[in-house]
C-alpha positions in Angstrom: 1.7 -33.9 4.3 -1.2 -34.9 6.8 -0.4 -38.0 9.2 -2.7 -40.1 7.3 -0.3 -39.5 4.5 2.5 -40.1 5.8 1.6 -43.4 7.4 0.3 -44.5 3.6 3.9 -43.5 2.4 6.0 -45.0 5.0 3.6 -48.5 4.6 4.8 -48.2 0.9 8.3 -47.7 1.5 8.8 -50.6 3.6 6.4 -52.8 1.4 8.5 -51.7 -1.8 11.7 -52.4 0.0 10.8 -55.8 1.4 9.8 -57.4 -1.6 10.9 -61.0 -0.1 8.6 -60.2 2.8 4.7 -61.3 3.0 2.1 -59.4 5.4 3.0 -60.5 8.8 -0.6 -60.4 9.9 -1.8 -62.7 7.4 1.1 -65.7 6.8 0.6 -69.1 6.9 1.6 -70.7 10.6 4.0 -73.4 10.6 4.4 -76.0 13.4 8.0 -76.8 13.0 10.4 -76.3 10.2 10.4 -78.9 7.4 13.2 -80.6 6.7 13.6 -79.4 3.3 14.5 -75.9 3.7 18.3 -74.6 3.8 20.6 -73.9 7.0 22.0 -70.2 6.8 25.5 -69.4 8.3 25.0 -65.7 9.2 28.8 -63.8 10.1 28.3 -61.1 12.1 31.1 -58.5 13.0 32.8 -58.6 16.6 32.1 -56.6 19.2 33.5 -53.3 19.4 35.2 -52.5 23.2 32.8 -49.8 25.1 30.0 -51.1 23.4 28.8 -54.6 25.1 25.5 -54.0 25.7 24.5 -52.4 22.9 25.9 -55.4 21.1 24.5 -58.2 22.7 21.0 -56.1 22.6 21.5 -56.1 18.4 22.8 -59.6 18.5 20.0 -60.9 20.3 16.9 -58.9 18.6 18.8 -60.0 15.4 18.5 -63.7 16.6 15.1 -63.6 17.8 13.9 -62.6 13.9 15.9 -65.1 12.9 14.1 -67.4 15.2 10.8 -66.6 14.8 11.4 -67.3 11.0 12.5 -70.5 10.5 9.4 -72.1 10.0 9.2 -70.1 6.4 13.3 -70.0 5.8 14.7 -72.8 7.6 17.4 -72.7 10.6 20.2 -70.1 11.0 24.1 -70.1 12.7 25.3 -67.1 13.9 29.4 -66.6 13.7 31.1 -64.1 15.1 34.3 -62.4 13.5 37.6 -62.7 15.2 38.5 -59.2 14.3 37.7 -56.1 15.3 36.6 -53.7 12.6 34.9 -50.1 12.7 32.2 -49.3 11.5 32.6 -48.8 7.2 34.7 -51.7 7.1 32.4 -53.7 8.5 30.1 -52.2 6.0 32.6 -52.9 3.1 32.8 -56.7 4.8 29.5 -57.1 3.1 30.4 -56.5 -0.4 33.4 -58.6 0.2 31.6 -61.4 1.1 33.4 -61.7 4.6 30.1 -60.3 6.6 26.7 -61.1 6.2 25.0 -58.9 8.4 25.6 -56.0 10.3 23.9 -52.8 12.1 24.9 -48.9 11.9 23.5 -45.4 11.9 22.9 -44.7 8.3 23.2 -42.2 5.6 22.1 -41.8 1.8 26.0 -43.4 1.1 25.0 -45.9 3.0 22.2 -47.0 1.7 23.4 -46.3 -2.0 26.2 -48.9 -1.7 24.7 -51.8 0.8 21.0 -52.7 1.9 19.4 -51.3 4.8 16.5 -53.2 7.1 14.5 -49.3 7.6 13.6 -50.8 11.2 14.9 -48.1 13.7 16.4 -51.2 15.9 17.4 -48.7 18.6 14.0 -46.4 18.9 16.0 -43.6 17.3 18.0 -42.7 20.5 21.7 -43.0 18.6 20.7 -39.7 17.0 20.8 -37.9 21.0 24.3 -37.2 22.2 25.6 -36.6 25.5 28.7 -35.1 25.4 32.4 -36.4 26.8 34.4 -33.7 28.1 37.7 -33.2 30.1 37.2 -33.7 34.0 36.7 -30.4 35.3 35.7 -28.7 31.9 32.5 -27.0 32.9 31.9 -24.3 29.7 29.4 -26.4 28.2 27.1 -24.9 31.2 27.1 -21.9 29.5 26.0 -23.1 26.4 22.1 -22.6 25.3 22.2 -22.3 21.4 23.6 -23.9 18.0 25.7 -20.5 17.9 27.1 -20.8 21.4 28.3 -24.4 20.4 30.1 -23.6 17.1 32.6 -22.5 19.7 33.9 -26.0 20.4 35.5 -28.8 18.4 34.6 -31.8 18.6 36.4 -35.2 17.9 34.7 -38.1 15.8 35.2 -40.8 13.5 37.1 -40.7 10.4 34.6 -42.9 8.7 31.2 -41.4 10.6 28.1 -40.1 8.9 28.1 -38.2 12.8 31.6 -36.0 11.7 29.5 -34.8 8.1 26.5 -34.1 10.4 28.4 -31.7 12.3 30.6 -30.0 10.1 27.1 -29.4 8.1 26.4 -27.7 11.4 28.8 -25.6 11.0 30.5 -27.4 14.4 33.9 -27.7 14.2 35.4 -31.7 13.8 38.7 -33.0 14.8 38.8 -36.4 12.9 41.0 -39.5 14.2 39.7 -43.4 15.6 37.5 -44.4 18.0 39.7 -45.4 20.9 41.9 -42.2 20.2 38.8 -39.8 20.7 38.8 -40.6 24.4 42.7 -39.0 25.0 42.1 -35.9 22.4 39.6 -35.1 24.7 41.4 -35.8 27.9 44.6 -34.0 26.8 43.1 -30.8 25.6 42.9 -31.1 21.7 39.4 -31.0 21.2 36.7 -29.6 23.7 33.8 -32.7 23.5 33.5 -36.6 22.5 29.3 -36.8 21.3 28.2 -40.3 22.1 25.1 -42.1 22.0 23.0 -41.8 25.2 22.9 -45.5 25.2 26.6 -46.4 25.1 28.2 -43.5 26.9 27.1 -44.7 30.7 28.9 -48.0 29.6 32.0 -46.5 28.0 32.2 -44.3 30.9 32.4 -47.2 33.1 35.4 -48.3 30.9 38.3 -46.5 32.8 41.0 -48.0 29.8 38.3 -45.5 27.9 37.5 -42.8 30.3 40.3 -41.5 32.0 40.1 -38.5 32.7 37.1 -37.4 31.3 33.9 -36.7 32.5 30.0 -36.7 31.1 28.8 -33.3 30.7 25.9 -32.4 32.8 24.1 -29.6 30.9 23.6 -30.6 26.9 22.7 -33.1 24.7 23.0 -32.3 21.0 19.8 -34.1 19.1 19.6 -35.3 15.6 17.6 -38.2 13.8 20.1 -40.7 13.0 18.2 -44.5 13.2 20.5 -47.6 13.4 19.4 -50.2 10.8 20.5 -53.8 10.3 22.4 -53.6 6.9 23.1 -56.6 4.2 25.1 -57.0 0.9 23.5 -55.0 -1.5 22.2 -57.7 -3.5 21.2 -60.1 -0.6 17.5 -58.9 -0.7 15.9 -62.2 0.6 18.0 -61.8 3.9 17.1 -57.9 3.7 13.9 -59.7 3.6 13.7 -62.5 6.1 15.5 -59.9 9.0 12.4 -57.2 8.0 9.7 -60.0 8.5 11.0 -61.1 11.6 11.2 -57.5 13.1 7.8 -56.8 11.9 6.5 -60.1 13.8 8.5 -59.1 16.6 6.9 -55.9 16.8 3.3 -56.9 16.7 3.8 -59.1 19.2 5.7 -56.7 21.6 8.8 -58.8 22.0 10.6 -56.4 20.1 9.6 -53.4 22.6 10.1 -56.4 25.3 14.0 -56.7 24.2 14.5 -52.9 23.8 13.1 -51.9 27.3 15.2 -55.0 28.8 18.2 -53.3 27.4 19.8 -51.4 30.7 21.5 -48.9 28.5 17.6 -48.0 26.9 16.6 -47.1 30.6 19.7 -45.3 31.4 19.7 -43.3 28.0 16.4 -42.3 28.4 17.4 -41.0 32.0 20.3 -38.9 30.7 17.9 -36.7 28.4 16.5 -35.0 31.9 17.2 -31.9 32.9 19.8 -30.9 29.7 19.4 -28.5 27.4 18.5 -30.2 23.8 19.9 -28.5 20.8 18.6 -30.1 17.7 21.0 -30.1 14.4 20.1 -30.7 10.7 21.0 -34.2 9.5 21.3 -33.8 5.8 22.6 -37.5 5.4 19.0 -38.9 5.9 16.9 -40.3 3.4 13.4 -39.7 2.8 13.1 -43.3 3.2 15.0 -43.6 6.0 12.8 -40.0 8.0 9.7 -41.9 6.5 10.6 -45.1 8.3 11.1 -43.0 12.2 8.3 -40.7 11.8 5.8 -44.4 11.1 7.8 -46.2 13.9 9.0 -43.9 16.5 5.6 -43.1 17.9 4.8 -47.2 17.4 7.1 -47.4 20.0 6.3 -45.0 22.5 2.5 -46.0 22.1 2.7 -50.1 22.8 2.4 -51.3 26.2 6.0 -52.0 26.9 7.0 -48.7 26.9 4.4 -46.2 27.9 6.5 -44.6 30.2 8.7 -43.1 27.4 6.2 -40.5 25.0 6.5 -40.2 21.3 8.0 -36.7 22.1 10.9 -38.2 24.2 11.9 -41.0 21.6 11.5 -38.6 18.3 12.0 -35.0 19.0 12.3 -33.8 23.2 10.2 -31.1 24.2 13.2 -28.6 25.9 14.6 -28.4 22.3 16.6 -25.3 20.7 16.9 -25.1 17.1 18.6 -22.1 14.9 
C-alpha cells in the first residue's frame, strides 16, 4: 500500500468512525455558546498512584476538547471518581453507566465491547518500555535479541492487553496487580517490570513503589500500543464531540503544545538513547487502530512543536532488533 493510500484509508477510518463529527476546517464559528444547548456532566476515573502526570496531561487535553467545543455542544463538568479502579474496570465503568470517559492502550477486545477516540493521545510512546529490574540486576546488559529475552519473566497486569502481547512473544508473564508488580520484582520472583517510558521516571520517583529496584540501563522493548480516549459503546455523539475537539486541537498545534509541556513526554523521549530497541509483534491491534498511528504519528513529529523529536523516534526507533 503506497503512502498516498494509506493516508486516503486512515482519512476514511476516522471519518467513518466519527459520524457526529463535521470537517474541522470548514465549521461554522460561534462567538459564545447559546443558551439553549445542554450542560454535560462528564465522570472521569481517579487517578491511579505512580501515574500523576500522565493523568493530569489526559485530564487536561481531554478538557481543552471539551472546551474548544462548547460553542457547537454546550458547557461540560468534569467529576472525578472517589475510587480507585484499574484499568478494565474502569472500562466496564462505562457500560455500567458509572464512567463516562476514560483513556487506555487498546486492543481489538477493547474496541469490540466500548468506543474508542483512534487519536493516539500519547504520540504512541506507551507502546516503548523501559524495563524495572531488581537493584543490582545487571543481565539485561547482555541482552541484544528477542531470543536472548525469552530468558526472563516478566510481571504485568492481570487485566493487560501488555501481558497477551508478551506471552504472543513468546516472553514469559508472571500475572498479579499493579502495586504488587513492584515487590515480585524486588524480591526475586520475576526478572523485569515493562513500563511506559513516560510513567516509569515518575513511578521511580515513588519510593512506596520503587524500593529496591532499579531502571535498567541497556533495553527498551518496542511495540505499537496507542492510548485512546474510550466511551460507552453506544455514546457516539461524545465519541464524537471528544474526536472533533482533538482534531481542532491538532490543527492548531495546542494539542502538540500540551504533549511537549508534559515533563514525562521530554523525559521519555530521553530514555530511548543509547538502549538497545527490541521490537515485538502486537497482535491485539486493529487495522483501524495501526491505520490511525501510521496517519498521525509522523503528524506529530512534523508540526512545529515538536521538531526535535523525528517520525522515526515517535513510530518505529532506528537502533531496532526484530526476530
Amino acid at each position: 500500500m503506497d503512502i498516498k493510500t494509506k493516508a486516503l484509508s486512515a482519512s476514511v477510518l476516522l471519518t467513518s468512525l466519527f459520524t457526529q463529527c463535521h470537517v474541522y476546517g470548514q465549521q461554522q464559528t460561534f462567538n459564545e455558546v447559546s443558551s439553549n444547548l445542554p450542560h454535560t456532566v462528564l465522570r472521569l476515573p481517579n487517578i491511579h498512584p505512580g501515574r500523576d502526570t500522565v493523568y493530569s496531561y489526559a485530564k487536561s487535553l481531554l478538557t481543552e476538547a471539551l472546551r474548544v467545543t462548547e460553542p457547537q455542544y454546550g458547557t461540560f463538568e468534569l467529576i472525578i471518581s472517589d475510587q480507585e479502579t484499574a484499568q478494565e474496570r474502569q472500562l466496564r465503568s462505562l457500560e455500567h453507566n458509572m464512567l463516562d470517559v476514560t483513556w487506555s492502550v487498546t486492543s481489538t477486545e477493547r474496541e469490540r465491547q466500548f468506543l474508542p477516540v483512534r487519536i493516539p493521545i500519547m504520540a504512541g510512546l506507551f507502546g516503548k518500555r523501559a524495563l524495572f529490574v531488581k537493584e543490582g540486576d545487571v543481565r539485561l546488559k547482555e541482552v541484544k535479541t528477542l531470543k536472548e529475552l525469552q530468558h526472563f519473566r516478566a510481571v504485568l497486569g492481570y487485566d493487560w492487553p501488555d501481558t497477551k502481547i508478551f506471552r504472543a512473544n513468546d516472553i514469559p508473564v508472571l500475572e498479579t496487580t499493579y502495586r504488587a508488580s513492584f515487590r515480585i520484582v524486588s524480591e526475586g520472583f520475576a526478572d523485569m517490570f515493562p513500563r511506559s517510558v513516560m510513567e516509569i521516571s515518575e513511578e521511580f520517583a515513588n519510593k512506596s513503589l520503587s524500593n529496591g529496584l532499579a531502571i535498567d540501563e541497556h533495553l527498551i522493548i518496542s511495540y505499537p500500543s496507542p492510548i485512546f480516549y474510550f466511551v460507552g459503546s453506544d455514546n457516539q455523539a461524545l465519541a464524537g464531540r471528544i474526536a472533533e475537539g482533538l482534531l481542532m486541537l491538532f490543527e492548531t498545534g495546542k494539542f502538540q503544545e500540551l504533549l511537549l509541556a508534559h515533563a514525562n513526554f521530554k523525559e521519555g523521549m530521553t530514555l530511548l538513547d543509547g538502549r538497545t530497541i527490541i521490537e515485538i509483534d502486537n497482535p491485539l491491534l486493529s487495522e483501524q487502530s495501526r491505520l490511525a498511528l501510521e496517519k498521525f504519528l509522523p503528524e506529530f513529529a512534523a508540526s512545529d512543536a515538536v521538531l526535535q523529536f523525528d517520525a522515526t523516534e515517535l513510530g518505529a526507533p532506528a537502533q531496532v532488533v526484530k526476530q
